[in-house]
N, C-alpha and C positions, 0 to 999 in steps of 0.2 A: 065728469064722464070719463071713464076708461073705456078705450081701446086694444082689442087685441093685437100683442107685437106680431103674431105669426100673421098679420093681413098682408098682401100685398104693399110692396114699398111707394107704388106711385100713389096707391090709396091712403096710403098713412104719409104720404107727404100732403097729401090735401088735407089729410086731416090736422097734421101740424101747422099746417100755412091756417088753418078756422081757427087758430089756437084753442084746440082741444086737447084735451090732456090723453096722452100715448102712452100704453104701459114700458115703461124701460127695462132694460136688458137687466138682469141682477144685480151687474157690478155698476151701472149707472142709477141709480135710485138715492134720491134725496133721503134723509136721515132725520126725524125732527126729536130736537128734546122738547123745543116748550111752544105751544101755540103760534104762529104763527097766517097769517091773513094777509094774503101776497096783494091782494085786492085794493088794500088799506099802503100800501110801500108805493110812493110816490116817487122815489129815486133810490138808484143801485149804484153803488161803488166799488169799484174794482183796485184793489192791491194788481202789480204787474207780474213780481218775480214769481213763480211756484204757484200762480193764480190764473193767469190770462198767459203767462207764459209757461212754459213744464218744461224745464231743460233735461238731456240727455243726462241721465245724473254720471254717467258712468264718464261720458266724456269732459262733461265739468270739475267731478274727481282729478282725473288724469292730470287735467292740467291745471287745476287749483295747488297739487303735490309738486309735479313738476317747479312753478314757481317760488313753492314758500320751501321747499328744500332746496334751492339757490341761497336764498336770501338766507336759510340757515346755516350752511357751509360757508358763507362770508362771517356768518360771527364765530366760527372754531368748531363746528358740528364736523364729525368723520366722512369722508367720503362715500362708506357705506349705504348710505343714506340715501342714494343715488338710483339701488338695488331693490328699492321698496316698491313692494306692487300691492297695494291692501286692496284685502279683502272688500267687496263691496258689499257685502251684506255683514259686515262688522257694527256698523256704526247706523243706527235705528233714532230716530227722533223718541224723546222720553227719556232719552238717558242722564244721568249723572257724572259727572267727571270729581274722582277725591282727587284732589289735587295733590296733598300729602301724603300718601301712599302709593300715588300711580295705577289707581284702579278706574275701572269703568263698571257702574253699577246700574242695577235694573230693581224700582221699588214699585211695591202696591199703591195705593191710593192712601192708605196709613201711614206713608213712609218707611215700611218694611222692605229690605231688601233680601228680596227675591233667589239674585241673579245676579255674580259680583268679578268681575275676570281684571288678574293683576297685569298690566299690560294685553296678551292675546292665551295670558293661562288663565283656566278659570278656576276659581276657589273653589276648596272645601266647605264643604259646608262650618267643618269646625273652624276654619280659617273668619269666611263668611262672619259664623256668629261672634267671634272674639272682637271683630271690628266693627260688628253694626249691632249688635244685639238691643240694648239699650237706649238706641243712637233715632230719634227720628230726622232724616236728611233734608236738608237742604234751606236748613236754617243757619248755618256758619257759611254766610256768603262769603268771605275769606279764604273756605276751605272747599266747596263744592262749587260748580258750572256746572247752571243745568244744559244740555242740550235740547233747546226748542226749535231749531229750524234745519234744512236740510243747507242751506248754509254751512251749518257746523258740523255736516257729516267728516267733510274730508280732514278739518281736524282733529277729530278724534280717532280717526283711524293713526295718520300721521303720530299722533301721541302714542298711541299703542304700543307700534313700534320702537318710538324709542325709549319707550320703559325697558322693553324688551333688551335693547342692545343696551341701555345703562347696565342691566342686572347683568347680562351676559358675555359683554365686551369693555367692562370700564375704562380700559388699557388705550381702547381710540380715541381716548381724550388725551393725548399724550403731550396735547400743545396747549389745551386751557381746560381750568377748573372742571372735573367732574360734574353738570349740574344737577341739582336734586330736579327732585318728581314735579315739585312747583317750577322751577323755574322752567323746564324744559315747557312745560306747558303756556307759561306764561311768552316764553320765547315763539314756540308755536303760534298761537294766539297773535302775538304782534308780528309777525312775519306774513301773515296771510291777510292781517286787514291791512298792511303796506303791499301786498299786492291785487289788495282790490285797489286802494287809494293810489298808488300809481302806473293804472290803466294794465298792468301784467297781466290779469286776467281780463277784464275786460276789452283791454285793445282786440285780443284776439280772437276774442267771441264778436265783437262789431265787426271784425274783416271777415267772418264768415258765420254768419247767426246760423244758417240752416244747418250746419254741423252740431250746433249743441242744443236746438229748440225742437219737440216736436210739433208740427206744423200743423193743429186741431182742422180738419175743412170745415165743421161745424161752429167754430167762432164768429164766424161774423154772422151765420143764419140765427145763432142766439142774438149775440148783442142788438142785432135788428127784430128780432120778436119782442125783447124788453121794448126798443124804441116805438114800437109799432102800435103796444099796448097804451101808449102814452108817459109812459115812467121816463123821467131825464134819468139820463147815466152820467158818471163822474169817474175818473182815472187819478189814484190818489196813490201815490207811490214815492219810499225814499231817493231809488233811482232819479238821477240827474238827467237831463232832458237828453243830449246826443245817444247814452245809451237807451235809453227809452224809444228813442224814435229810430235805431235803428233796429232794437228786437221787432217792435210794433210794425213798424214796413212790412219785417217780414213775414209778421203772424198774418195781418190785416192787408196788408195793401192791396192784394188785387184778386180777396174772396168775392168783394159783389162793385158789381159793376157803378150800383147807386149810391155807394161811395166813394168819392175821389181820393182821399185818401183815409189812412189811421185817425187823425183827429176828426174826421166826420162824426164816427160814432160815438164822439163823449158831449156833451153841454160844457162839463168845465172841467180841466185838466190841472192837476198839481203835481208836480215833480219837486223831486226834494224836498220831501215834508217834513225828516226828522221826526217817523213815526217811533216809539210814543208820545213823543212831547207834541205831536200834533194836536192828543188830547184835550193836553194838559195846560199849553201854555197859550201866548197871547200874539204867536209871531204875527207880522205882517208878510202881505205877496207881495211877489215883487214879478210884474210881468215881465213874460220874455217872448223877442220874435218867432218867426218861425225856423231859424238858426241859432234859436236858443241862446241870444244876446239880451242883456235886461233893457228894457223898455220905462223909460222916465223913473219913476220916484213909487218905493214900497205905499201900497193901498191897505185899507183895514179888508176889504171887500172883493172877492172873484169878480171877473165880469163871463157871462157869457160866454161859450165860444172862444172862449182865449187861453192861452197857455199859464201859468203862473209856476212860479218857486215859492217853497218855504210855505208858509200861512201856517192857520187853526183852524179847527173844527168848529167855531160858536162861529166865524166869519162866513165860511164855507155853508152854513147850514142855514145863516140870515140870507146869503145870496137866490139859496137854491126854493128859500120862501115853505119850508116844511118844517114839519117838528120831530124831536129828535126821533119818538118810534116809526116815524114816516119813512124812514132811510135803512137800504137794509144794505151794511158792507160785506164785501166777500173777500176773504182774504187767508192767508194759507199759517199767518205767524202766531201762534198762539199766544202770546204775549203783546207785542206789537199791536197785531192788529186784531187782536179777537178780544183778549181780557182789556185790554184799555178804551178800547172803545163801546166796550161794554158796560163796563164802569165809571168810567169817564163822561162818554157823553150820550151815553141812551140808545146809539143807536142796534136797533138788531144786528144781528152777527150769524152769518155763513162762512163754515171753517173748513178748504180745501184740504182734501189729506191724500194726497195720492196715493201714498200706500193701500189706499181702503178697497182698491180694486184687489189687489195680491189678496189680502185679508179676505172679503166676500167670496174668491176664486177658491179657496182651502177650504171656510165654511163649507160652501156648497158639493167641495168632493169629496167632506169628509165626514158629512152629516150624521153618519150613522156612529161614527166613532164618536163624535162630539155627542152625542146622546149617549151613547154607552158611559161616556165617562161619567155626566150629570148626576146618569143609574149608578154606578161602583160610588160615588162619591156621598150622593145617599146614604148606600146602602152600609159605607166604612162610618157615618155620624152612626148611624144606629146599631152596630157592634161596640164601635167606641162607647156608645152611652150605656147598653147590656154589660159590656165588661170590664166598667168600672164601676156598677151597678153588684156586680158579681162578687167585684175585688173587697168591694167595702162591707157584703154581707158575708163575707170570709174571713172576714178582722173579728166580727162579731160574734162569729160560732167559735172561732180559735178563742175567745177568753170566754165562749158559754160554758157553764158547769152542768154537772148530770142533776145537780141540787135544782139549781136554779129551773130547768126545764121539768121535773117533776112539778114544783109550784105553777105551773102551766097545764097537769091534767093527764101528763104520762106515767106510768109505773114506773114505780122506786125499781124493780130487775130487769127495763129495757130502757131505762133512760139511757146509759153511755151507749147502749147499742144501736138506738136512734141516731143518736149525738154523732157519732162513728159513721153512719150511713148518709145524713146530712152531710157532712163532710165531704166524704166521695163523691157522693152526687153533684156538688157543687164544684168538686175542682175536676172532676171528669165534665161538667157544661163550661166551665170554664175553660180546660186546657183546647175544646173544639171550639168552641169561639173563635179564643186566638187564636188558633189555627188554621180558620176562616179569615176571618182578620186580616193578618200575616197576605193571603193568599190573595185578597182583595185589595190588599193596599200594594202588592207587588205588580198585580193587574195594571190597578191605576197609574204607578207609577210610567210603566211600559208605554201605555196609551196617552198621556201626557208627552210622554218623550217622544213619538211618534207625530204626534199632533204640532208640540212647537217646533221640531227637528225639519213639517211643512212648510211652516208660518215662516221661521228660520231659523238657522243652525245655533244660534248663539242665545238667541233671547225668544225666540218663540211671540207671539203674537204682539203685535205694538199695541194694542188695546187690551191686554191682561197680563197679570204677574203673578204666578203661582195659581191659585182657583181665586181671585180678586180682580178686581177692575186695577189698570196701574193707575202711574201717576198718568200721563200723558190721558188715560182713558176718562181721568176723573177731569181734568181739564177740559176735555172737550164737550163732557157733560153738564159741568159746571158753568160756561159760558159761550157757548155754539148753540144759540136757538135751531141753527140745520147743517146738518154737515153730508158733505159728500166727495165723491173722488175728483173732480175737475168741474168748472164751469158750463160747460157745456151739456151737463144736467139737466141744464135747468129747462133746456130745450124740449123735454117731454110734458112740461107741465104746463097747465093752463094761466097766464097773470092774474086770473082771479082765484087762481088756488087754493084754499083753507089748509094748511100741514097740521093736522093734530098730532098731538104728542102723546104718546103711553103712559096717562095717568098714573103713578105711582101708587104704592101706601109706606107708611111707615111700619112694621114689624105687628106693634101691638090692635092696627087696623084688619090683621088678617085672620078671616074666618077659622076656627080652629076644625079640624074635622076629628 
């Protein structure tokens, strides 16, 4: 049952408190690719970082650079470095890192690249095809990093720049070794996971969480509609338990009165999972207090109500007494927590994306363009296929003879003058074609640039590349039974929900007309 959002708010609170399903606002609206029966999901799992928590990205930037350009000027990195304020709409999940060349690159779902900028220049197209033409990405794990988590926004910006100043200032190396394109990245790279590892970032987000989380007021009226339905909840996250419980206090602690604190709302909590290998492997938990000190001797088995480190998923899922499509995880890692546990262990998969709000927000105001282009793009396959239709019957009449066309029924003293007129007439529908053409592909181009210059400046929409679905787009189709912008979604819909998904076809299934 839908309800209409324009009711009344204290009316559509009662109707969310009947758990009835409320129409949601556009940019909140669940996403489903493949059937899913919320009905039949006996337990929900929650990933914490980019999941249940949304940090301020701009203020976790600041000071994720801040830290790991420290730590880079202690190993001979220029002072300049100091001077960097990136771009935050540089660096977009889906992206690629060439390691060896110092690019950052944007592909299709083919592995075509798109969209390819050296450092914060962007290629040529002729540049572009010299390097990728031939090339599908992201099979020399040696040579490429993909970017799949907002995590690894701020390094990639960071890198950017210092391509930039490699090409531009090699001379501030003047006390150590010039490094290449790999190494700086590489150095990057190890410099920011030594300041997650020792607490640099993190110290300073526990001494003050409400600076870099936005504080959803609808979290806990969700996590208590799942609880209410009867569905156990699980908090399964790589974060170590102090940081966990100090973001948690502050998301949770004192939304609803009937829970005393953050660990109320979960059945069984896992900290420090070592998600993938949570999948994959066979670790044991190892309880911990409620000061997150271990407790006796690693178990094969959660218990209830208790905190735990480390474990597996086959453990976790004999505790919790359900089978694997019983269990539905939410979680924001496409990798981590979406494709492994998708193939791994069965369970369905909800893929947070928060960008999806920006995304829906430019659809919706830019509707009319985003049809126009659909129409131009049409309308440029079927010039293109008239005018090389054209091209190829112009090859034909250029080696036709005035001989050969009389043996078709024309008089031997207007055959060349046929022949002649045929001619003209074909390259006069021709030369307007292209010229249509020409006029419709320069349309398109404009309106394209317009459209992703919304989405944003550098890469235009995180769910397409060029007129293709990207990569990142094709992953989340490929293994995200539902996706949407944040958690708290889920709060319009009913627990006995049906999501159907938009039956496909294959090409050769569609009706010809």
């Amino acid at each position: 049952m839908s309800i209409d959002a324009g009711l009344p708010q204290p009316l559509r609170r009662l109707l969310f408190d009947a758990d009835l399903d409320v129409e949601a606002p556009y940019t909140s609206r669940i996403f489903t690719n493949r059937d899913l029966a919320f009905e039949r999901i006996l337990a929900v799992g929650f990933d914490m970082d980019y999941t249940l928590a949304i940090y301020r990205q701009a203020e976790l930037e600041r000071l994720s650079l801040d830290t790991t350009v420290a730590k880079l000027l202690a190993r001979g990195y220029p002072e300049q470095l100091q001077t960097i304020r990136a771009d935050p709409e540089f660096a977009i999940r889906g992206l690629m890192v060439d390691k060896t060349y110092g690019n950052v690159v944007k592909m299709d779902r083919h592995g075509y690249v798109g969209t390819a900028y050296h450092g914060k220049r962007l290629l040529s197209r002729p540049e572009r095809k010299a390097l990728y033409r031939a090339q599908r990405l992201g099979m020399e794990h040696e040579r490429f990093a993909p970017v799949d988590t907002l995590f690894s926004l701020p390094e990639v910006n960071l890198f950017a720049e210092i391509v930039d100043l490699i090409d531009s200032a090699p001379s501030l190396w003047s006390e150590t070794p010039l490094p290449t394109y790999n190494q700086a990245w590489n150095d990057v790279r190890e410099c920011i996971d030594l300041s997650h590892q020792d607490n640099s970032i993190k110290g300073q987000i526990m001494a003050d969480p409400s600076r870099f989380f936005e504080v959803d007021p609808e979290l806990g009226a969700t996590l208590h509609k799942f609880r209410s339905a009867g569905k156990r909840l699980f908090l399964l996250t790589n974060s170590f338990y102090p940081y966990s419980d100090a973001v948690l206090t502050c998301l949770l602690g004192d939304q609803l009165s009937t829970y005393e604190t953050w660990h109320s709302y979960f059945d069984w909590i896992v900290v420090g999972s070592r998600k993938p290998g949570f999948f994959t492997k066979q670790e044991p938990f190892q309880e911990l207090d409620i000061q997150g000190q271990p407790i006796g001797a690693p178990v094969a088995e959660p218990r209830r109500g208790r905190i735990y480190q480390g474990g597996n998923q086959a453990g976790l899922q004999r505790a919790m007494g359900v089978h694997a499509d019983e269990v539905l995880y939410v979680g924001d890692h496409i990798y981590g927590d979406i494709v492994r546990s998708k193939k791994s262990s069965g369970w369905r998969t909800a893929l947070i994306i928060d960008d999806l709000e920006h995304d829906l927000e430019v659809r919706y105001a830019r509707q009319i363009t985003l049809e126009e282009i659909q129409h131009l793009s049409q309308l440029q396959i079927k010039l293109t296929d008239e005018i090389t239709a054209l091209r190829y019957l112009a090859r034909l009449l250029s080696r036709m003879t005035a001989a050969e066309l009389v043996k078709t029924g024309v008089e031997h003293a207007t055959a060349d003058a046929a022949l002649d007129e045929a001619r003209n007439q074909l390259r006069h529908r021709f030369e307007r074609l292209r010229k249509y053409e020409e006029e419709t592909a320069d349309t398109l181009r404009r309106r394209i640039g317009e459209i992703d210059g919304a989405f944003n400046k550098y890469w235009g929409s995180l769910f397409a590349s060029r007129k293709d679905t990207s990569r990142f787009g094709d992953q989340v189709d490929a293994y995200a039974c539902v996706y949407t912008s944040r958690v708290t979604n889920f709060r319009f819909v009913s627990p006995v929900k049906y999501f159907h998904a938009p039956h496909g076809s294959m090409p050769h299934w569609r009706r010809r007309r």
